[in-house]
PQR file with spaces between the fields and no chain letter, atoms N, CA, C, O and H, PARSE charges and radii, in Angstrom:
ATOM       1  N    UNK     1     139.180   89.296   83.693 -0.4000 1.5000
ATOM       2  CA   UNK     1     138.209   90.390   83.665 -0.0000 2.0000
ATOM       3  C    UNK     1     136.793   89.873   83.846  0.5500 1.7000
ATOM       4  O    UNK     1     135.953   90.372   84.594 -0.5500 1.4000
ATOM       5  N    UNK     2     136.634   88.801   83.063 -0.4000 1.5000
ATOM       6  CA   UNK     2     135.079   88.210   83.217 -0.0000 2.0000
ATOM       7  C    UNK     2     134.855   87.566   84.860  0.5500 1.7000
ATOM       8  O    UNK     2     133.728   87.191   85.183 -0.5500 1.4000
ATOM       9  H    UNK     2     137.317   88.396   82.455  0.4000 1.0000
ATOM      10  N    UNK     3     135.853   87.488   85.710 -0.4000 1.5000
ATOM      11  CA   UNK     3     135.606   86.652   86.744 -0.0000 2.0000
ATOM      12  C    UNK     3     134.993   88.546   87.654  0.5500 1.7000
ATOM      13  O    UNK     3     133.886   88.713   88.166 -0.5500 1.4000
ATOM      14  H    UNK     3     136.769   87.793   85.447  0.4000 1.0000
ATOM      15  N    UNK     4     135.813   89.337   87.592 -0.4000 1.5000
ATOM      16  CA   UNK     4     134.864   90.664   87.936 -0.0000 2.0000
ATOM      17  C    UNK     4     134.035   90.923   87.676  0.5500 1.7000
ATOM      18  O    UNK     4     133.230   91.113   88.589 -0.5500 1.4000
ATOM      19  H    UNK     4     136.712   89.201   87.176  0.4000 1.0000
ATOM      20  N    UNK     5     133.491   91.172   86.016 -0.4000 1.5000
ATOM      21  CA   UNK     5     132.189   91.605   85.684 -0.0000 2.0000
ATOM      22  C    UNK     5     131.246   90.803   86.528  0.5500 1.7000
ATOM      23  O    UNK     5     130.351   91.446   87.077 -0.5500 1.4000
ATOM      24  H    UNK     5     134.145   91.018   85.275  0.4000 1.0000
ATOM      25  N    UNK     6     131.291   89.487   86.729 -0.4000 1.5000
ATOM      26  CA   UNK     6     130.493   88.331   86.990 -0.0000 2.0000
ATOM      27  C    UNK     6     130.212   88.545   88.836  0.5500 1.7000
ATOM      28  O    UNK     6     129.170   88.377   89.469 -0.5500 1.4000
ATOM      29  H    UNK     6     132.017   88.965   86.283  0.4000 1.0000
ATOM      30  N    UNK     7     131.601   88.976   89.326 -0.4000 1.5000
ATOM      31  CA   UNK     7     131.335   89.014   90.865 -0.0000 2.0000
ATOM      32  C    UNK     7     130.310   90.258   90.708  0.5500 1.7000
ATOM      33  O    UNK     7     129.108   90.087   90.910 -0.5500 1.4000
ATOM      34  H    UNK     7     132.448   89.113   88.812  0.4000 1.0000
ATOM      35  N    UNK     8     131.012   91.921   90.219 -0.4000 1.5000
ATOM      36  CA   UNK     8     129.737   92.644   89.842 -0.0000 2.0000
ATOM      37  C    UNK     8     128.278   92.433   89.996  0.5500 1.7000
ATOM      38  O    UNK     8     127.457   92.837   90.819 -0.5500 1.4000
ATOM      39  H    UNK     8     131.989   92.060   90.055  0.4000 1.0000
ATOM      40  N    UNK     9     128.198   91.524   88.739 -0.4000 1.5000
ATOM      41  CA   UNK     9     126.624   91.301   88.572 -0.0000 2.0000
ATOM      42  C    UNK     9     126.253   90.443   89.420  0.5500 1.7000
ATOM      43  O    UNK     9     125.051   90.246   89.239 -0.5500 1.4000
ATOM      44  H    UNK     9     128.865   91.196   88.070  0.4000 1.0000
ATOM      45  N    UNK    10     126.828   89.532   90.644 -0.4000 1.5000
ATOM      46  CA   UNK    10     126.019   89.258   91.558 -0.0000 2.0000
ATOM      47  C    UNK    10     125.943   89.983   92.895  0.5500 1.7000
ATOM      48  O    UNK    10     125.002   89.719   93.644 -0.5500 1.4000
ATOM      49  H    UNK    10     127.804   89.692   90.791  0.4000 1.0000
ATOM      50  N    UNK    11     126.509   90.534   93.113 -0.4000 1.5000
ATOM      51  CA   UNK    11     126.436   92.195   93.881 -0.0000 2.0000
ATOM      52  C    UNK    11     125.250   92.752   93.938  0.5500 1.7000
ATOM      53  O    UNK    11     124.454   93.014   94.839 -0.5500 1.4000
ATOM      54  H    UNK    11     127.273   90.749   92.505  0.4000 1.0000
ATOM      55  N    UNK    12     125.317   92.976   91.991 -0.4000 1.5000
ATOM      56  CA   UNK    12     124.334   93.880   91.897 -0.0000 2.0000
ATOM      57  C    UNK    12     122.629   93.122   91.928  0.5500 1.7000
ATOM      58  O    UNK    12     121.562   93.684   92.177 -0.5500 1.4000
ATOM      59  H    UNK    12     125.964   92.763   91.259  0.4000 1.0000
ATOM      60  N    UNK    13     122.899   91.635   91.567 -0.4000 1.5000
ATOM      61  CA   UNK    13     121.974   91.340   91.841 -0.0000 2.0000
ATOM      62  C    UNK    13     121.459   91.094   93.523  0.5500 1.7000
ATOM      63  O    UNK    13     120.521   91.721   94.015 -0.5500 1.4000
ATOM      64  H    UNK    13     123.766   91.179   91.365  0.4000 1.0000
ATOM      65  N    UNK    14     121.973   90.440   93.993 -0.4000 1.5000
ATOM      66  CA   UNK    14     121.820   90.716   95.726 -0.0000 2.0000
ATOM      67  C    UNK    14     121.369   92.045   96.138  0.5500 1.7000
ATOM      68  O    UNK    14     120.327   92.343   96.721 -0.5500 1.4000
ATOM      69  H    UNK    14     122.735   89.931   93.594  0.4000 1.0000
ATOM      70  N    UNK    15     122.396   92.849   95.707 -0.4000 1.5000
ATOM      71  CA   UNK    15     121.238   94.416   96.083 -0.0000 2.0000
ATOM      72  C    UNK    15     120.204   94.634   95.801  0.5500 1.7000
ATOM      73  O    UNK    15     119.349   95.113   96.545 -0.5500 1.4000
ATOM      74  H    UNK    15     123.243   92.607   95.232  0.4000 1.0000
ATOM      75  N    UNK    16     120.039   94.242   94.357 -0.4000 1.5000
ATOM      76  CA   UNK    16     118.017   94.315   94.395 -0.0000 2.0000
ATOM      77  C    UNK    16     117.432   93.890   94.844  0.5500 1.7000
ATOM      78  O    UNK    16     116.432   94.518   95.194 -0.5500 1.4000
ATOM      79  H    UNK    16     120.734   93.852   93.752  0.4000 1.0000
ATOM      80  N    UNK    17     117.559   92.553   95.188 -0.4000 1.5000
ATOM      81  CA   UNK    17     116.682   91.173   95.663 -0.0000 2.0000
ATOM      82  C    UNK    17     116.720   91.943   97.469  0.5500 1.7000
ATOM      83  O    UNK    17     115.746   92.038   98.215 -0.5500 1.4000
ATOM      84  H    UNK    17     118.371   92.043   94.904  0.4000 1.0000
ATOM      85  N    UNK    18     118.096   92.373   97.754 -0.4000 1.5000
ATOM      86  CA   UNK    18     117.902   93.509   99.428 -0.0000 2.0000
ATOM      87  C    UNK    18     116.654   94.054   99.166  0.5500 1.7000
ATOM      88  O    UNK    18     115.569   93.731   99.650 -0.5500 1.4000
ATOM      89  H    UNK    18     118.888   92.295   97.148  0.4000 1.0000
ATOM      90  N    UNK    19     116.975   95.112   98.162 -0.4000 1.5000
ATOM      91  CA   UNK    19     115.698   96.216   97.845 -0.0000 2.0000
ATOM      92  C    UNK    19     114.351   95.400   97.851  0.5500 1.7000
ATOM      93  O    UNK    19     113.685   95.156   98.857 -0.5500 1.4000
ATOM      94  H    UNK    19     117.856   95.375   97.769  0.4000 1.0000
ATOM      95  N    UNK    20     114.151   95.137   96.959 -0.4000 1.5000
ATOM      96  CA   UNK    20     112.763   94.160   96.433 -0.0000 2.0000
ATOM      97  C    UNK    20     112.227   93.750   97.975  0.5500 1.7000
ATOM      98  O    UNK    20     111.052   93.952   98.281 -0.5500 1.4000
ATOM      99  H    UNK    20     114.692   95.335   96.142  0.4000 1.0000
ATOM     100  N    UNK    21     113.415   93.014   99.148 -0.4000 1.5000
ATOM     101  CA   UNK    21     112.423   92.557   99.916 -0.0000 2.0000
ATOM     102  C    UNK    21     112.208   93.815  100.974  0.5500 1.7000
ATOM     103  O    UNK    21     111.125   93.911  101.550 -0.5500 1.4000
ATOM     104  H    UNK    21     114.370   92.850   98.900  0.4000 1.0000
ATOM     105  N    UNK    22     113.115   94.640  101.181 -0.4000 1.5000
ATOM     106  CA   UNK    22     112.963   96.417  101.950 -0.0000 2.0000
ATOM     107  C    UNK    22     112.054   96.524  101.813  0.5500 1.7000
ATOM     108  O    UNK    22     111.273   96.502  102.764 -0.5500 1.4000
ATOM     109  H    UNK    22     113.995   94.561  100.712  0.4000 1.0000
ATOM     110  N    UNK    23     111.630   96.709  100.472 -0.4000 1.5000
ATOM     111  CA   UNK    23     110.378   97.144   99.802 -0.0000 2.0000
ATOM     112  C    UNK    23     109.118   96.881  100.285  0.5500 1.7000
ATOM     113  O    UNK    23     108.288   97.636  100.791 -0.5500 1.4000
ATOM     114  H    UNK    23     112.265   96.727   99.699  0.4000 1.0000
ATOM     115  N    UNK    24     109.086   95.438  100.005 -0.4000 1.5000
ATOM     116  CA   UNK    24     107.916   94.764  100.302 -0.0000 2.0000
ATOM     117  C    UNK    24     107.464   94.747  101.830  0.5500 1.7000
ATOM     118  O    UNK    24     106.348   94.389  102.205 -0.5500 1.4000
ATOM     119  H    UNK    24     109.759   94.824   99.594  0.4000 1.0000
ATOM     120  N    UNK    25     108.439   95.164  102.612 -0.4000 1.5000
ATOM     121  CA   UNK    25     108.096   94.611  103.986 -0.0000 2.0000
ATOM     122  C    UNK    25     107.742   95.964  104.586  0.5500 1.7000
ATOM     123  O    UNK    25     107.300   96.035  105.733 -0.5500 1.4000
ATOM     124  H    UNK    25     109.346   95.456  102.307  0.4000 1.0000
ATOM     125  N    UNK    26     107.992   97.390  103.575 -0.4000 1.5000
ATOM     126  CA   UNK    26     107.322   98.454  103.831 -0.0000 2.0000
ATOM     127  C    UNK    26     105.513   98.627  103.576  0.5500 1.7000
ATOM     128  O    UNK    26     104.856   99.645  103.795 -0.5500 1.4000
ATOM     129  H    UNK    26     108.351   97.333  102.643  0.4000 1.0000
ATOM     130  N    UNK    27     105.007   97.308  103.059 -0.4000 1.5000
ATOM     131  CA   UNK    27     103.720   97.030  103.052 -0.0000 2.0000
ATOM     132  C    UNK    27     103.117   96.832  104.115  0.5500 1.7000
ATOM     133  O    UNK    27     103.270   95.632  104.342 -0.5500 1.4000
ATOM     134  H    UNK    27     105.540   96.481  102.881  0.4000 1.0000
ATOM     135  N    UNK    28     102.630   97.197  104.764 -0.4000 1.5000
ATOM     136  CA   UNK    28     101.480   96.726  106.121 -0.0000 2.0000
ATOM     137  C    UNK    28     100.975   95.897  105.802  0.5500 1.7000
ATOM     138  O    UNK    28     100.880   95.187  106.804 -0.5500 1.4000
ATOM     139  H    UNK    28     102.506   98.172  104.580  0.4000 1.0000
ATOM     140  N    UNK    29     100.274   95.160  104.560 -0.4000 1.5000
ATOM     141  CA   UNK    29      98.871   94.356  104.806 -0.0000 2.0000
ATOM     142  C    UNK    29      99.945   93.049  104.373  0.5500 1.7000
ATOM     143  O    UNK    29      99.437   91.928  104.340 -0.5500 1.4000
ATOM     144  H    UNK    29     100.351   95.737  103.747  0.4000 1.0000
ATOM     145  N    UNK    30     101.601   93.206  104.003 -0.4000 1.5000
ATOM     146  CA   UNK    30     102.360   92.070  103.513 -0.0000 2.0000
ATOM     147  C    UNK    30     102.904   91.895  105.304  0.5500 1.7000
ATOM     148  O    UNK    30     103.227   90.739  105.576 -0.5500 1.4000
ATOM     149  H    UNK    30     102.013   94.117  104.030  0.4000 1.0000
ATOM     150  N    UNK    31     102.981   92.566  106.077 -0.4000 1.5000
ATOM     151  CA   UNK    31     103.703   92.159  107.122 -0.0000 2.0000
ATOM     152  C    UNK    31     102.464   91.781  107.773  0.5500 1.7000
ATOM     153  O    UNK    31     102.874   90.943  108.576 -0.5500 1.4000
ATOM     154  H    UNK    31     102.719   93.505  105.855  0.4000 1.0000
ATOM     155  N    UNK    32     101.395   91.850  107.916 -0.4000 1.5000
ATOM     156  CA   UNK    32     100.405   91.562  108.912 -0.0000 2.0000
ATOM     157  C    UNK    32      99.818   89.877  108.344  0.5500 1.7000
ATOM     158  O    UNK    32      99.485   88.891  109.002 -0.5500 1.4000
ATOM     159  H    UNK    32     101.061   92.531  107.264  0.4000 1.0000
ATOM     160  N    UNK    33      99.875   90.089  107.020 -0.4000 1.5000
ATOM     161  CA   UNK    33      99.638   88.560  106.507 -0.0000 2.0000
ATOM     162  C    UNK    33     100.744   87.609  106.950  0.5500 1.7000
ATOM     163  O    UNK    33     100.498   86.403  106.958 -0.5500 1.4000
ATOM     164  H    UNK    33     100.145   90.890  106.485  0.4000 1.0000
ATOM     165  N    UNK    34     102.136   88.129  107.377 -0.4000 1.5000
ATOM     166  CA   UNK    34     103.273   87.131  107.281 -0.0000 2.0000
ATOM     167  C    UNK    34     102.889   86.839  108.594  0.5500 1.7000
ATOM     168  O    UNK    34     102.451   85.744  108.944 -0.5500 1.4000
ATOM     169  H    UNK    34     102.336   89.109  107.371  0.4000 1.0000
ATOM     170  N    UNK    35     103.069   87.925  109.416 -0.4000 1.5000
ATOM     171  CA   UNK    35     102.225   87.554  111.075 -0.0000 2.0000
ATOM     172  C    UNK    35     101.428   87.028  111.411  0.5500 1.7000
ATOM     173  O    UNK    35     101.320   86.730  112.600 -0.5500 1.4000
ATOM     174  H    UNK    35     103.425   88.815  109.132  0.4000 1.0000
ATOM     175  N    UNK    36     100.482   86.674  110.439 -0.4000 1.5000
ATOM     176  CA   UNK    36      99.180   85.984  110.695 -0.0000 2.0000
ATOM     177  C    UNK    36      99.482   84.538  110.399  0.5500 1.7000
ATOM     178  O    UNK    36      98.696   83.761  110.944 -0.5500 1.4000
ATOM     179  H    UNK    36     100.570   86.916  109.473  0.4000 1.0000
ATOM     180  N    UNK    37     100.494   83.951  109.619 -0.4000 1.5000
ATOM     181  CA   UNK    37     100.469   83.338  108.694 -0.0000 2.0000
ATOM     182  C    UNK    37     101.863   82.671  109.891  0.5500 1.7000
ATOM     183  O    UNK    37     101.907   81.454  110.072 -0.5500 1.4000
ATOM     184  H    UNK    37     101.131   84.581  109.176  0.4000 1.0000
ATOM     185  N    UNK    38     102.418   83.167  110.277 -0.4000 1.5000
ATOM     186  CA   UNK    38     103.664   82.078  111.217 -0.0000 2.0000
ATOM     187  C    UNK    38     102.640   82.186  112.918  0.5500 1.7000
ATOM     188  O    UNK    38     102.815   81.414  113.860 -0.5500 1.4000
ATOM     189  H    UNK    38     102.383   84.156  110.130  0.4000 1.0000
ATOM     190  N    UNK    39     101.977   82.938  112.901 -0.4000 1.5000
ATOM     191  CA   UNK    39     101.458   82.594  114.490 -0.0000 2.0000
ATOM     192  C    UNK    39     100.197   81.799  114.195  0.5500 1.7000
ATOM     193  O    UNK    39      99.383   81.760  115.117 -0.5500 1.4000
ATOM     194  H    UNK    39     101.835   83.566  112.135  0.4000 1.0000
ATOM     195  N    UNK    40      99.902   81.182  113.112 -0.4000 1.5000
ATOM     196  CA   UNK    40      99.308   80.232  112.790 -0.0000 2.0000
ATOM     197  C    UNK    40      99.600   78.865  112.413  0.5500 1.7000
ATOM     198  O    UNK    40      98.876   78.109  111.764 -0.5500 1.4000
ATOM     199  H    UNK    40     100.564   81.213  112.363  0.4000 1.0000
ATOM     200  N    UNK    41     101.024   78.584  113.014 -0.4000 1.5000
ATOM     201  CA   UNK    41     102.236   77.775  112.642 -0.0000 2.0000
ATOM     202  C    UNK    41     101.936   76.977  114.350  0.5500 1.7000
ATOM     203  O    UNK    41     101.786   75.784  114.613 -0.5500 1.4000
ATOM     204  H    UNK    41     101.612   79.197  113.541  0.4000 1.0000
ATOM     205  N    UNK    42     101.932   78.342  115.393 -0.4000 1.5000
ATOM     206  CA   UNK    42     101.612   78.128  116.395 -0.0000 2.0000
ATOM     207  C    UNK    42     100.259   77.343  117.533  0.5500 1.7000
ATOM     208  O    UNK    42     100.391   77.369  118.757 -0.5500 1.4000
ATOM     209  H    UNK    42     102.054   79.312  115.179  0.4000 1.0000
């Protein structure tokens, strides 16, 4: 049973950490910094 609960909770954690970065990348001034920030790599 504990080897389920355990797959569960990393499921469920992966889905947030999905969300969390969805999230963030619905920011404009976080995607324009990341853009700025790898074509400055260039």
């Amino acid at each position: 049973m504990s080897g389920n609960v355990r797959r569960l909770l990393g499921f469920a954690l992966a889905a947030v950490a999905l969300f969390a970065v969805f999230m963030a990348y619905l920011n404009p001034h976080l995607v324009v910094d990341l853009a700025a920030r790898v074509w400055a790599c260039f």
